[in-house]
N, C-alpha and C positions, 0 to 999 in steps of 0.2 A: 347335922348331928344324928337324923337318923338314920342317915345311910350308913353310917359309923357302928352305932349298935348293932345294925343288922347282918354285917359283913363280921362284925366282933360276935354275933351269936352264930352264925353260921360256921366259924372257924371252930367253936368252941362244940356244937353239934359236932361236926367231924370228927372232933376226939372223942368223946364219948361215945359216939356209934361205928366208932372204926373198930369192930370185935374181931377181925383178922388182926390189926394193929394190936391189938392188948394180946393176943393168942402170941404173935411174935416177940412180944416182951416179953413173955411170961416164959416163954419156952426160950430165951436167950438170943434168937436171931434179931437182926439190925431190923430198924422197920422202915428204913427205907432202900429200896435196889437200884433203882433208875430216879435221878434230880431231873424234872425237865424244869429248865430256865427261861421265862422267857421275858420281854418285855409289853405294857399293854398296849393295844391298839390307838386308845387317844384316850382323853380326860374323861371321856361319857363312863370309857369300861374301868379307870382309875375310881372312879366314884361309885363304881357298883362294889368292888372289890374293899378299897378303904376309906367310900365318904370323903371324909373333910379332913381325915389324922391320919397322914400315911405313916408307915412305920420308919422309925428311926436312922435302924438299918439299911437304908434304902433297897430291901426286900423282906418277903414274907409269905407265908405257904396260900397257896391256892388249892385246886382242887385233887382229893386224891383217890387213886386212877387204880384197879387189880386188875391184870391180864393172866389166867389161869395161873396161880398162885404168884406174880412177880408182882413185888407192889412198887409203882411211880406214886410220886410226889411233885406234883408242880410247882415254882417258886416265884414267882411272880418281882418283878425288880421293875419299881420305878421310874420308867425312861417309856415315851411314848415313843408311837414308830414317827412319826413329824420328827421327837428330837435325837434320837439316833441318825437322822438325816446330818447333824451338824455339828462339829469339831468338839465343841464343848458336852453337848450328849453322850457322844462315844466317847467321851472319857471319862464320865460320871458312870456308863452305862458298867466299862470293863473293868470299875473299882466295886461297883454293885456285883458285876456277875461272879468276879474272884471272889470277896467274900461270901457268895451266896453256895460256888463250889465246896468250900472248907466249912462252909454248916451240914452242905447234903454228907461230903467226906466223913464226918464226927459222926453222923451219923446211919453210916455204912454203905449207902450208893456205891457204887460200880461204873455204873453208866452214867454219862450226861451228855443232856441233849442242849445242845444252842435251838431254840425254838423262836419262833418267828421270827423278827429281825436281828434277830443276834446273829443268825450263823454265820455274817464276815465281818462281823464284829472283832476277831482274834485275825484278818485275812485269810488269806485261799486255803492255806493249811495248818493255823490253829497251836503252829509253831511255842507260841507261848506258853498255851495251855497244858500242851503236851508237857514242859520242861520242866512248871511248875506243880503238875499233878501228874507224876509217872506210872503210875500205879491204877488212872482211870482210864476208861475207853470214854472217848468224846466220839460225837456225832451230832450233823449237822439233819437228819431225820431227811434228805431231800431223795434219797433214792428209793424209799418206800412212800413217800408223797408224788416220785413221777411215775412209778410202775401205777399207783392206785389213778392217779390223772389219766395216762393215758388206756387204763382199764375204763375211764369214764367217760373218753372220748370215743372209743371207738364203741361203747355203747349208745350214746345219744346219737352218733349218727347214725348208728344201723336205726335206731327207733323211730329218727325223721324219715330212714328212708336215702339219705343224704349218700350214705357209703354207695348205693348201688350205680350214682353215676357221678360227677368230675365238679364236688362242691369247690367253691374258691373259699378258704377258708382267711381269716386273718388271725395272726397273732401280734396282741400286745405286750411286750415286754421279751421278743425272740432271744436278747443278747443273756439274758439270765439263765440262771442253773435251770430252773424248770421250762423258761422258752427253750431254750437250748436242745433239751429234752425231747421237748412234745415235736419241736422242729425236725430234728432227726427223726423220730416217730411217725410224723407222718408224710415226710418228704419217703420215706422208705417206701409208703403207700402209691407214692407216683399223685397226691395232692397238690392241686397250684397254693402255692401258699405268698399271700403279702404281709411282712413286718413292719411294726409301727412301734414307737415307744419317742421316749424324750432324750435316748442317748444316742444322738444322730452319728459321732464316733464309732460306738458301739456296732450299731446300726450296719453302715459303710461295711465294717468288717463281715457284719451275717451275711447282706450279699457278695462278699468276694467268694466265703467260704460255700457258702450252700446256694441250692438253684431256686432263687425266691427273690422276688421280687421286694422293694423297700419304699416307702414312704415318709416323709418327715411333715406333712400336713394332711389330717385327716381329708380335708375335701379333695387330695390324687389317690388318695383309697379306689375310690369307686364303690363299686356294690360289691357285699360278699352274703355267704350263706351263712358261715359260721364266724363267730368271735370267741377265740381264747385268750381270756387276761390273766398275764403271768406276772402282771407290775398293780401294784395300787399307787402307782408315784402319779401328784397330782395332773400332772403336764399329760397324764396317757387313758386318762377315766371317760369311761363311757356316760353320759346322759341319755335324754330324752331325746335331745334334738341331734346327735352324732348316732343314735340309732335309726334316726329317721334317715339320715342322710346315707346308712351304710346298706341297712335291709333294701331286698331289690322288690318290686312294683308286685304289690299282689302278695307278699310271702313277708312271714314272719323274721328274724332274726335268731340265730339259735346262739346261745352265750353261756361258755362254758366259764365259770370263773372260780377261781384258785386261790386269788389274791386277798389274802390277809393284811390291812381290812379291806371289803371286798371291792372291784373295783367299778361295778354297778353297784353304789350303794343301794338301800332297802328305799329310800326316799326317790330317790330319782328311777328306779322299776314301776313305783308306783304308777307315773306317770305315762310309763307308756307298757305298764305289761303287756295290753291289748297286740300288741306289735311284737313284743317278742317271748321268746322258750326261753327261760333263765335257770342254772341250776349250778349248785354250790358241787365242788370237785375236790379230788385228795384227800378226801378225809378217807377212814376207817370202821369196818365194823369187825364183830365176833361176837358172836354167844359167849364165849369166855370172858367179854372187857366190862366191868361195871365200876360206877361211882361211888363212893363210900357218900349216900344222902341222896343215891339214885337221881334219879331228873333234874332235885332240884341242882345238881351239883354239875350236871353236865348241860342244865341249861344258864349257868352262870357262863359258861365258854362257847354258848349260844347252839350248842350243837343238842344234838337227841342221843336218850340211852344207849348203851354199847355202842356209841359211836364216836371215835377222837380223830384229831384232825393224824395226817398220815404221817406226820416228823415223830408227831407224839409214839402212836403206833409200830415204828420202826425201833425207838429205843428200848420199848419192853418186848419187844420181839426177839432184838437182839441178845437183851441177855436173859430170855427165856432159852435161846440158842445156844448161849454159850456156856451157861452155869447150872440150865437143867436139862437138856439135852447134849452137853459136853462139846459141843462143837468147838474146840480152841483155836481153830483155823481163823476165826472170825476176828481174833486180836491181833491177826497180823495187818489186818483188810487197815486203809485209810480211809474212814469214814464222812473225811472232809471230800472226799472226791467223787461225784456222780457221775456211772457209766454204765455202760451194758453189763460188765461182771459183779459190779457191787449190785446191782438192780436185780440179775439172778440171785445171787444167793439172799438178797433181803425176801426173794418172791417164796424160794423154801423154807426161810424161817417163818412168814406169813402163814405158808401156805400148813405148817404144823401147829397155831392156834388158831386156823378159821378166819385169819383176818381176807376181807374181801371189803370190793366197794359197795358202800351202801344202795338201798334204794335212790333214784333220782328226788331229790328237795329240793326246792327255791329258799333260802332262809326256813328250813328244820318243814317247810310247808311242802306236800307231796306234790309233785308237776303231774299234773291233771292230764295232760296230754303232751304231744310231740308232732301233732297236725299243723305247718307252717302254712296253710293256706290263710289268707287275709284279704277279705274283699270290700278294697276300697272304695268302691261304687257303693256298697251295701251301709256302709257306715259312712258314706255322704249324705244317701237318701233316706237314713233309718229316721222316721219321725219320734217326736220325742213320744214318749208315753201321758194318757192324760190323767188328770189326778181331777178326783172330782171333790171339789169345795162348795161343805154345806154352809148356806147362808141362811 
């Protein structure tokens, strides 16, 4: 019950202190440009956002977002990423996400983003979306999340040190839009690379198509230097003891991760931070992006000020590209498709409100270092500390 209130006063705060929003009323414009849709991570973030009474509707506003005057609205719908996983979810989920289109529509959206597991929620080209809303530009926000990924890879490795000579890198989840990606990415690099995920089909096909190496049980991995997770599907999550078994003798693990929700969760880094470099990827910053309730609002979607994840950041980019900078080109683009050409031109419309990759964070927490040395001897032989007890 009191999650409920407090979720019901937070909404109720964002209207009253959204004075852009009342500014755009007042002066006749829509007050919403860009709907980002998305679904929540699991029941913990259901229960921070609606407590114990979720809305009727089976959605309802989240947090809202201004990128140099374009204003987003988040829409939050009902459907965990678990039940999106299964027949019966995905069809509650695309009766949730259509009505939730024709609320942001009434109220003047442009853009809509499919945001975290929805984006093949409509399949690979959104076919449906398209026929029943002609008049919007859809996008799936994934080629402004893999430019800002692979801006973040090739930063942490220059920071370990890792770029200057022949890391073995692995990726989790290679067969997905953003493995896909970073695979291409850094196989261009001349990197060895091993894939690993749960869709051993999948799989099979990475290695015919690209020069990399596959695995379908983590212990023929071997050791690597790097881990990028492009999957949070339970079958492919990193722990404690699959860190232990990948990082090589002496050296830390460097783990770059993407995956909403993440795929090293916060619980299981706990236990072995000691061992590895962790740090959260694809997201977005700008001087120009803020929160209407600042922190508190952007730490409900667990990120830090001016900072959104990069699906998000790609739809107000977009149509900060196309409606105030006129770029009309950008309505021909299909934004269901990630490539080298969409990935240019999302990196100009970026690159015209400042959007870049943040500083390096582990969970919103700065990474202290990028030093992968680990001396095993040192913390066998480290004696405990003594505490002295007054009697």
């Amino acid at each position: 019950m009191v999650a409920s209130w407090l979720a019901t006063l937070w909404r109720i705060a964002m209207v009253l202190c959204d004075y852009r929003g009342w500014y755009r009323w007042l002066s006749g414009r829509p007050r919403i440009d860009v709907a980002i849709i998305t679904n929540i991570r699991d029941e913990a973030e259901g229960n921070v956002f609606w407590g114990n009474k979720r809305p009727k509707s089976g959605h309802s506003n989240g947090a809202r977002i201004y990128l140099n005057g374009v204003s987003g609205q988040v829409r939050g719908i009902c459907i965990t990423a678990e039940e999106l996983m299964t027949k019966s979810g995905r069809v509650r989920a695309k009766k949730h996400f259509i009505d939730a289109v024709h609320w942001a529509q009434k109220r003047g959206a442009k853009v809509v983003l499919l945001a975290a597991s929805t984006k093949r929620l409509f399949g690979r080209d959104g076919h449906e979306l398209k026929q029943l809303f002609p008049d919007l530009l859809f996008t799936i926000g994934d080629n402004g999340t893999a430019a800002l990924l692979c801006e973040d890879i090739d930063r942490a490795l220059a920071n370990t040190r890792l770029s200057l000579g022949n890391p073995r890198i692995l990726v989790l989840g290679p067969y997905g839009i953003l493995g896909t990606a970073v695979t291409e990415h850094l196989l261009a690099k001349q990197f060895e690379l091993v894939g690993f995920g749960a869709n051993q089909k999948a799989l099979a096909q990475m290695a015919e198509n690209y020069k990399m190496t596959i695995a379908t049980d983590i212990d023929d991995i071997g050791k690597v230097d790097v881990a990028i997770t492009c999957t949070h599907n339970a079958n492919a999550r990193l722990n404690s003891d699959s860190i232990e078994r990948l990082r090589k003798h002496n050296r830390k693990l460097l783990v770059i991760d993407v995956a909403e929700p993440a795929n090293l969760d916060e619980q299981s880094y706990r236990l072995c931070r000691d061992r590895v470099i962790r740090q959260d990827a694809g997201n977005a910053y700008s001087p120009f992006l803020s929160y209407v309730l600042g922190g508190i609002s952007s730490g409900m979607l667990n990120l830090l000020p001016n900072v959104a994840f990069g699906c998000f950041a790609e739809s107000l980019a977009l149509y900060h590209a196309i409606y105030h900078e006129h770029n009309h080109v950008l309505l021909n683009q299909d934004w269901f498709q990630v490539n080298p050409a969409n990935r240019a031109l999302i990196a100009d419309a970026f690159a015209s409100v400042s959007i870049t990759s943040p500083k390096p964070v582990c969970f919103n927490k700065a990474v202290s270092s990028f030093t992968l040395e680990y001396c095993e001897q040192a913390k066998l032989t480290k004696s405990p500390r003594l505490v002295r007890v007054n009697t």
